[in-house]
N, C-alpha and C positions, 0 to 999 in steps of 0.2 A: 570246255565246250567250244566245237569249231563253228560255224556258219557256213553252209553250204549253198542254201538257193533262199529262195524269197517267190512265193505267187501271189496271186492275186487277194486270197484270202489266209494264207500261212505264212510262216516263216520256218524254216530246218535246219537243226544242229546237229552235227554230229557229236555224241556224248562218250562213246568209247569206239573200241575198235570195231563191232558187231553192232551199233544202235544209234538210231537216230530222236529227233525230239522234234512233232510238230506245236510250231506254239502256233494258234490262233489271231490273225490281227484284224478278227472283225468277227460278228454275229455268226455269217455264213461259215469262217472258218472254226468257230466252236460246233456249227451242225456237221461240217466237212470230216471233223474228227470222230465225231459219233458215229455216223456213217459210215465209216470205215470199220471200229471196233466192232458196230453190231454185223454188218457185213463177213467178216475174219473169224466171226464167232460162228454163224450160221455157216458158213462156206464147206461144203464136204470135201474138194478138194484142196490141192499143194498147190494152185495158184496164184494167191495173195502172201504179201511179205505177213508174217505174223507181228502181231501189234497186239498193245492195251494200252486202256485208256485210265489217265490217273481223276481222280477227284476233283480234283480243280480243269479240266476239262485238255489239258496235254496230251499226244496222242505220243506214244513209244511205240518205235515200230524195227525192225530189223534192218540192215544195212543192206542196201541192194546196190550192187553195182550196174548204174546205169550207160557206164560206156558201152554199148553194145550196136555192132552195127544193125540197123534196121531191116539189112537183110537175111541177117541171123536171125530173125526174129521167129517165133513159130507164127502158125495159123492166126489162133488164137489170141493173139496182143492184137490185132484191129480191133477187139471190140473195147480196149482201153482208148480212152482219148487221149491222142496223139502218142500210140502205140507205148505207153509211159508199162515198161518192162524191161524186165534189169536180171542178172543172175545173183543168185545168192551164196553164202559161203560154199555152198557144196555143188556151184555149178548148176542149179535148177534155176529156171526161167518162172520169175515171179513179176505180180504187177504189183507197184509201189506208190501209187495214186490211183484209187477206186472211189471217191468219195461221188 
């Protein structure tokens, strides 16, 4: 497991080459992670990183490559906070904080 970022309510690991681990450091970030699962579940479209949530309340989610310039960005990522949008293995533009 690598260590990637750290927010205000999670913490992120990268677990393999394609996945990531949010772990929870606080109340908010155990609802942060629900929120997203139930979110990805309901969602009709390809715009959210696909994710699930395990039992003890860890959010697995897909590796998104967030280096992208913000002018690449489509329409669409303003309505993420702080346009948090990333491409995924196959070149699609997903958002990888929805909580």
């Amino acid at each position: 497991m690598f260590y990637l970022v750290e927010g205000r309510n999670r913490k992120v690991y990268q677990i393999n080459s394609n996945q990531i681990i949010k772990v929870p450091k606080n109340i908010e970030g155990l609802g942060d992670n629900h929120r997203e699962a139930i979110l990805y579940s309901k969602h009709d479209e390809n715009l959210l990183a696909e994710c699930s949530i395990t039992s003890g309340g860890l959010l697995i989610m897909e590796l998104i490559n967030v280096n992208v310039s913000i002018s690449d960005l489509p329409d669409w990522a303003g309505f993420f906070d702080c346009h948090q949008v990333g491409l995924d293995s196959n070149g699609n533009f997903k958002a990888y904080d929805y909580a």
